[in-house]
N, C-alpha and C positions, 0 to 999 in steps of 0.2 A: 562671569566672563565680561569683559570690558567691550564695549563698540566696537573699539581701536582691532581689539583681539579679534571679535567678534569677524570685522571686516576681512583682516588677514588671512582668516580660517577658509570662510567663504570665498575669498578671489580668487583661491586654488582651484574653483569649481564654478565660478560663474562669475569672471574677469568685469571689472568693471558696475555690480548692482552696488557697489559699496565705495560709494568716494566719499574719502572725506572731505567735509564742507573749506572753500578756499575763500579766503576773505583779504581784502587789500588792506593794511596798516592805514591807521585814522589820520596818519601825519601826511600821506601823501595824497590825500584829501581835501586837507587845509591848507597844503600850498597849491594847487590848483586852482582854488575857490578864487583866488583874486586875476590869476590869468582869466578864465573862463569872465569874470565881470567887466573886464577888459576889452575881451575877446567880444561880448555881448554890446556892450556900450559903442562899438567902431562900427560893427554891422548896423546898430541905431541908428548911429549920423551920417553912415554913408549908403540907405537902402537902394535898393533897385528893382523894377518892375519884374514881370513873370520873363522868362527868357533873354533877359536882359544884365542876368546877373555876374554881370562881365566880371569886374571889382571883387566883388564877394567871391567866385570861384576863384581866379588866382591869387588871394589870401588861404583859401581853403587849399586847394593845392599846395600851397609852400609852405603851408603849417605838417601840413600830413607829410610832404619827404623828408622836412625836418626831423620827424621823427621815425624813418627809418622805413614807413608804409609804402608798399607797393601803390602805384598812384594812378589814374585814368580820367582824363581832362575830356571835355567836348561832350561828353555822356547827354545824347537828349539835348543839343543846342550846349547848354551850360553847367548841367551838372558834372557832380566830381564823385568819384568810387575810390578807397584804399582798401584795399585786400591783408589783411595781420593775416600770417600764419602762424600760429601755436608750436609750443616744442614739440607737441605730441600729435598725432591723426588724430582725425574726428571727422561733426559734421561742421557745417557751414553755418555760421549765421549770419543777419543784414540787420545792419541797426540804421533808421532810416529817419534823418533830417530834413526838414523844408529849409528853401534859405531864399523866397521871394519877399517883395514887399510889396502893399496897395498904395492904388491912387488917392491916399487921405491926407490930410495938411496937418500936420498936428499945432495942438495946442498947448498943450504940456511946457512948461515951462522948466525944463531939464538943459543941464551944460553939454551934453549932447543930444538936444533936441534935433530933430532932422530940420534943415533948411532948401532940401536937397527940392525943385522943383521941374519939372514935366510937362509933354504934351500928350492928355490919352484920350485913344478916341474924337481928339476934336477939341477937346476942352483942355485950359491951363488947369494944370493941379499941382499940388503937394504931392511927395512920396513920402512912404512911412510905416514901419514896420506897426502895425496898430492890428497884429493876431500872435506875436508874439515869433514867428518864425526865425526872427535873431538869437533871442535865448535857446533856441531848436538848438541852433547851427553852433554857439557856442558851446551848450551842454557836450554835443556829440563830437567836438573838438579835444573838451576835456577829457572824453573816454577814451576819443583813440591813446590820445597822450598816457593814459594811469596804464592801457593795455599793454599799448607798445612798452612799457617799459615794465610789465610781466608777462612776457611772454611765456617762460618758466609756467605758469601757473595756468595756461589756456593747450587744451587737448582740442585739435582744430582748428577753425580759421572764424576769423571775425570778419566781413564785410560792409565798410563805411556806406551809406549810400545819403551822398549831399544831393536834395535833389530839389531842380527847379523847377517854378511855376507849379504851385501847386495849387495858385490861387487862379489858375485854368491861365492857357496860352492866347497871346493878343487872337486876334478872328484872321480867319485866315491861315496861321499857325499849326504844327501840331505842338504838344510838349506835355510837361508832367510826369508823373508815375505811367502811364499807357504809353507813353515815348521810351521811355527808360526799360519797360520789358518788352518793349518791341526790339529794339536796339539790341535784347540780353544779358541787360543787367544781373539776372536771376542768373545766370547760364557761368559755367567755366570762374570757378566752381559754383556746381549748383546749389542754391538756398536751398538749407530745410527746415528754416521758418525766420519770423521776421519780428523786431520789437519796433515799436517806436511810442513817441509821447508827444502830447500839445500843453503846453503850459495855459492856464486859466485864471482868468483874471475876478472870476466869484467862486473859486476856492482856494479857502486860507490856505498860507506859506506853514508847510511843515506835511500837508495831508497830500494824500494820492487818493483818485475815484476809479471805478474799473467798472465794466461789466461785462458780461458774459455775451456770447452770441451778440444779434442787434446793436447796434454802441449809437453808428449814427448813418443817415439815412442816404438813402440810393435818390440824386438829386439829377432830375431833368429838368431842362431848358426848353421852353415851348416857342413858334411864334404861330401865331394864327392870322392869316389875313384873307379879309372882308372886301367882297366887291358887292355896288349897289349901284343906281342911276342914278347921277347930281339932279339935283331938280332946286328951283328959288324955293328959300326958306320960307317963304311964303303960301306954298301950294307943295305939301307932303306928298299930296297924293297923288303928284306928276313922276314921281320918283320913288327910289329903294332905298332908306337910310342905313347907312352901315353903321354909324352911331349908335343906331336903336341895337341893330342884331349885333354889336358887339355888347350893349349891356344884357342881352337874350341868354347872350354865351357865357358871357362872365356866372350869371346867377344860374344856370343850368347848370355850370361845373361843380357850383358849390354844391348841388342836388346830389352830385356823385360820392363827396364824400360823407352828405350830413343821408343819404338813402341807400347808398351802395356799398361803399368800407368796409369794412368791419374792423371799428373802432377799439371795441372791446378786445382784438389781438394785438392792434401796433398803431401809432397813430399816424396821422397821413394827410398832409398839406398840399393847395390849390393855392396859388396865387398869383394873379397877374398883375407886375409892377409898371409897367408901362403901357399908355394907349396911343397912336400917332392918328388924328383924322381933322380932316377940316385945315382952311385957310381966312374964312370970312362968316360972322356970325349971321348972317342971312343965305347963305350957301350949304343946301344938304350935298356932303361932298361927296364924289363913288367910294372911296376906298377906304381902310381903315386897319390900322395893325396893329396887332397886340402883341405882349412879348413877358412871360413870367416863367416860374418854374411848379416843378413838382417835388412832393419829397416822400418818399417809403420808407420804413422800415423792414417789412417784409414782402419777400418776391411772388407771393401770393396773391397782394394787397396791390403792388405794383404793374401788373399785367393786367390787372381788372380796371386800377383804374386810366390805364393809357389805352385801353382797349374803349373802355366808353367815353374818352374825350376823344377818337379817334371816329368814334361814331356819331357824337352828339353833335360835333361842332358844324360838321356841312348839313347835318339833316334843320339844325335850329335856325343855321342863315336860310336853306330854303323854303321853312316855313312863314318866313319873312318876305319873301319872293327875292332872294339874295343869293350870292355863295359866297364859299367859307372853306380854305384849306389851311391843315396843321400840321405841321413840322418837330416832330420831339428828336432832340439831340441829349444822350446823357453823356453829365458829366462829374459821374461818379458813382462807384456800385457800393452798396450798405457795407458798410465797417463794421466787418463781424470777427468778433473773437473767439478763436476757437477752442472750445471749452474744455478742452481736456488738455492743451497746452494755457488755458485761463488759469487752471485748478492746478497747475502742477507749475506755476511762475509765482502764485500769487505767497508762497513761504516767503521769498527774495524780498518782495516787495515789505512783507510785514517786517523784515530781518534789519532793516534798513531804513523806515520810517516809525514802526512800531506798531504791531495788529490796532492798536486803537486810530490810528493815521489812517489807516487802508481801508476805505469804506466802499459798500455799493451804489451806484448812481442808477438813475432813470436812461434812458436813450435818449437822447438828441436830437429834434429833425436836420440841426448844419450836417453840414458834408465836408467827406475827407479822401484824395485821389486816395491815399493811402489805402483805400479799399481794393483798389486795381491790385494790389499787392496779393493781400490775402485772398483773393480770386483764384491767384497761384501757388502760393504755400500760406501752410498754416501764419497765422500771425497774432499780434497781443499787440490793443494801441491802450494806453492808458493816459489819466488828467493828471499832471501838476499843480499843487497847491502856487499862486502867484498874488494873491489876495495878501495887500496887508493886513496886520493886526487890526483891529477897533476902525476900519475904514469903511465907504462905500466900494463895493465893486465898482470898476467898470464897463463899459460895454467892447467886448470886440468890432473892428473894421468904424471905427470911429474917433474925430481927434481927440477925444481925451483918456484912449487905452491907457492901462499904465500897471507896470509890473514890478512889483518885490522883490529883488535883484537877493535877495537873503534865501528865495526859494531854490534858487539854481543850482547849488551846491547837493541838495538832496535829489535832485534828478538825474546829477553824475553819479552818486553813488547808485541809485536803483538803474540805472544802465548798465552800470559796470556789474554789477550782483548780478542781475538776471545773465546778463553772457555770460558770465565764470561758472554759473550753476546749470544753467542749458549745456551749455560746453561739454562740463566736465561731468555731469549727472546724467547726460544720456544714458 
């Protein structure tokens, strides 16, 4: 008896465990391919900051009623939602886009290099998509487009989710993925799971990375600040240096993770990027502030260690005869994939790149709001090959990002597989 047969027999008695596999024609793949490079190249030259992506949303908006998508403008300051509904019932899915850009100036010497310049924070800068969130924005343009125009082929609803700042909201602000399910993004109709991807600029064009559980880490933001008694640089001992009990704290924290951790389950970062103190090299000043993050993998790992820098930091300024108070803000929960929706995506993914494409990765300590997501339904974030051939990688959030515009084309189709086979495979 044949599958086909096979299937037939069995739907009589249990509707729906037998779908045949739906696949989109390879032709209307390759006329998309140069939209989408298009579509990628304009979001380059024209970026714009976290919440600020004025420009970019009403391009995304007019692309998506164009094609016939239900649409939802202002989402979380700037984001955009289109709603496809399928010929057929089903569940819901959210395929989820970033479309910010950072404060970096590029260097890249490209005919749409961004020239586009800024005031942030204080400081004149560059803007610049230098993490790839443009090819994000244009990939998931291309899927609404292959979708909407099979709807025939989709049991359920697809939910677009173009979403800003993901590179965290100005200060002051809220916004991101935690804006966007505060707002109800998830809600009417409700997700029942969520795909998304980041394109990667040190892995080759053609491959996809995945992992299971842990992908990438739960990142806090610290500030710590240091009070002490100014005294002349001259006579220490008239005075409290908060210089000193900020370098006390700095190396105590590292005791936490090189004594406390446990390394050997998930790995787990301390670092503090910035110090503010002092005005005159002969002046021990009162005050002093610091300002870094954290990063986890696992929420086990993470409670230990915000629990003992919570503890260490006022006891260390006081054994200094100082004090010391710290402030943790997170901004963002570990990107976990959940693994039994990992194991049952990841056919799509080989179907569409090829099992030898689709490999396993290590975790990550960067972070991704995209985690707030899967907090609330199941989710799957997977890496994009964007590495040219025989090249150096680049570094993310730096001017000389730079991406293989020949990898994008394979990220519309593994978007478009995974929804057709989530969909219709429930």
């Amino acid at each position: 008896m044949t599958l086909t047969n096979y299937c037939l027999l069995a739907g009589i008695f249990f509707t729906g465990l037998c779908q045949a596999q739906v696949n989109i024609p390879s032709e209307e793949f390759e006329n998309i391919e140069e939209k989408v490079i298009e579509w990628r190249r304009d979001f380059h030259e024209h970026p714009e900051l976290s919440n600020r992506e004025f420009e970019t949303a009403e391009k995304i908006a007019k692309h998506l009623n164009s094609l016939g998508i239900e649409t939802h403008t202002g989402v979380a300051k700037t984001g955009v939602v289109g709603i496809l509904k399928g010929s057929k019932p089903g569940k819901t899915l959210a395929l989820r886009a970033d479309i910010d850009a950072l404060p970096v100036t590029e260097n890249n010497d490209l005919p749409f290099k961004s020239e586009v310049k800024t005031e942030f924070l204080g400081s004149k800068t560059g803007v610049m998509h230098a993490c790839g969130h443009d090819t994000h924005t244009a990939i998931l343009m291309g899927v609404a487009k292959i979708l909407s125009e099979n709807k025939d082929k989709i049991n359920g609803t697809v939910k677009f989710i173009f979403q800003p700042a993901e590179e965290g909201p100005p200060p002051g602000e809220e916004g991101g993925a935690a804006l966007m399910i505060k707002e109800g993004v998830l809600k009417n109709p409700d997700v029942d799971a969520i795909f998304g991807l980041h394109i990667n600029a040190a892995t080759p064009v053609g491959t996809i990375k995945y992992k299971p559980e842990g992908t990438m880490a739960a990142v806090e933001r610290f500030v710590i600040n240091v009070k002490g008694k100014q005294a002349h640089g001259s006579a220490p001992w008239s005075g409290v240096d908060p210089i000193l009990i900020s370098a006390k704290i700095i190396d105590g924290l590292q005791t936490i993770i090189s004594r406390n951790a446990e390394l050997t389950e998930s790995a787990s970062v301390i670092t503090v990027g910035k110090i503010t103190s002092g005005v005159r090299f002969n002046i021990i000043p009162e005050t002093a502030e610091m300002i870094g993050t954290v990063r986890t993998l696992d929420a086990k790992n993470k409670e230990l260690i915000l629990s003992r820098m919570r503890e260490m930091v006022p006891a260390i300024a006081k054994a200094y005869g100082g004090e010391a108070t710290i402030e943790i803000q997170n901004n963002t929960a570990i990107t976990y994939n959940d693994p039994a929706l990992t194991n049952k995506m990841l056919p799509s993914l080989k179907e569409v790149a090829g099992a030898e494409n689709v490999n396993l990765m290590k975790a990550t300590t960067g972070g991704e709001d995209f985690s707030f997501f899967q907090e609330e339904v199941p989710g799957f974030y997977f890496f994009l090959g964007g590495m040219p051939a025989n090249a150096e990688p680049t570094r993310h959030h730096t001017p000389d990002f730079y991406i293989d515009e020949s990898g994008l084309l394979l990220g519309v189709k593994a978007m478009t597989q995974l929804s057709l086979d989530y969909l219709n495979k429930s």
